[in-house]
C-alpha positions as CSV (number, residue, x, y, z in Angstrom):
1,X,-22.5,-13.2,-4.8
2,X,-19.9,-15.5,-4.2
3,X,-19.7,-17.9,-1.4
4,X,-17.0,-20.6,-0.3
5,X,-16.4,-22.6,2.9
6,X,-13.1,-22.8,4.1
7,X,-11.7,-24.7,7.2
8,X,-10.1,-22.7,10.1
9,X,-6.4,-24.3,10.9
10,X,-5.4,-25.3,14.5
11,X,-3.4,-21.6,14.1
12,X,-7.0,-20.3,13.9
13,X,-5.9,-18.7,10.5
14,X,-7.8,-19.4,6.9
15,X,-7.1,-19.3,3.3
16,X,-9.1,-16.7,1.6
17,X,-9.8,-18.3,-2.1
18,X,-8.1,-16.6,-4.9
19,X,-11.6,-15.2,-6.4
20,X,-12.1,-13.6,-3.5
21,X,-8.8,-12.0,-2.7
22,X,-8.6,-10.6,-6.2
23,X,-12.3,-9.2,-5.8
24,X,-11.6,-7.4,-3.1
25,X,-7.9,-5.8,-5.1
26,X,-6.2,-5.2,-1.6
27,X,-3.7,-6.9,0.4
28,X,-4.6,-5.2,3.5
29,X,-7.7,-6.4,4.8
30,X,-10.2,-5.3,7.9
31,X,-12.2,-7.8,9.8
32,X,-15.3,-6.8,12.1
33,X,-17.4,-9.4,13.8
34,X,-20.6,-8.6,14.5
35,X,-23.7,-10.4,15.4
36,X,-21.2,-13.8,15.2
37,X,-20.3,-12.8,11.5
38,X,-17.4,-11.7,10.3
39,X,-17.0,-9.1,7.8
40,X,-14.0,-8.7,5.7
41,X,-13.4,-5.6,3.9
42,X,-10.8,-4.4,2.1
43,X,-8.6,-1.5,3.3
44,X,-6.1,1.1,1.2
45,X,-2.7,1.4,2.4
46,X,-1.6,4.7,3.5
47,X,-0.1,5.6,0.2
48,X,-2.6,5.1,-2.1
49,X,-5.4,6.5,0.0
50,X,-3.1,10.2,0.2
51,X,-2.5,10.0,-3.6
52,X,-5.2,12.7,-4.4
53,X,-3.8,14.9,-2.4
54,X,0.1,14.3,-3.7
55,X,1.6,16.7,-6.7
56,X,3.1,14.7,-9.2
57,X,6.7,14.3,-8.9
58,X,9.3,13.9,-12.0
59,X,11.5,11.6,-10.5
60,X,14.5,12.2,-12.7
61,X,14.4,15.9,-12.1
62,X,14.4,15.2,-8.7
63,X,17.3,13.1,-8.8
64,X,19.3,15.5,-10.4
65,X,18.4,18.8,-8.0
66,X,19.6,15.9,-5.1
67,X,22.9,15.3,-7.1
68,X,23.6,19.2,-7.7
69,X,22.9,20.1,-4.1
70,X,24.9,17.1,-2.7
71,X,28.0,17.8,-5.0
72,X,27.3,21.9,-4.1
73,X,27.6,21.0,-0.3
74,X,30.4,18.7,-0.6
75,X,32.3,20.8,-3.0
76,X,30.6,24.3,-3.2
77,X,29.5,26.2,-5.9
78,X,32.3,25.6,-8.3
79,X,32.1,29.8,-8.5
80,X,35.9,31.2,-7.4
């Protein structure tokens, strides 16, 4: 368990000490008081809580099916 007190600024915000942000490996955080305590929990972005559900993607093939079409629908298919 790790425990550090930290002082809450005139903004009302805190720092959150290195050890701890790096513990909880997220940059989006969710606080819940209860009973007068608040508990901070980490929270996965969007992204990265869909990726199990994503199909791979090859990016370069991708690239290249956007060129062809993009050329094809500027300039047709090149087939007189």
């Amino acid at each position: 368990m790790l425990i550090k007190t930290v002082k809450v600024s005139q903004k009302g915000q805190i720092t959150l000490p290195k050890e701890m942000r790096e513990a909880l490996g997220s940059e989006v955080l969710r606080l819940v008081l209860r009973d007068r305590k608040v508990i901070i929990e980490p929270v996965e972005d969007l992204a990265g809580s869909l990726k199990e559900y994503a199909k791979p993607v090859d990016l370069t093939k991708a690239k290249e099916e956007a060129w062809t079409e993009a050329v094809r629908e500027k300039f047709g298919s090149g087939r007189h």
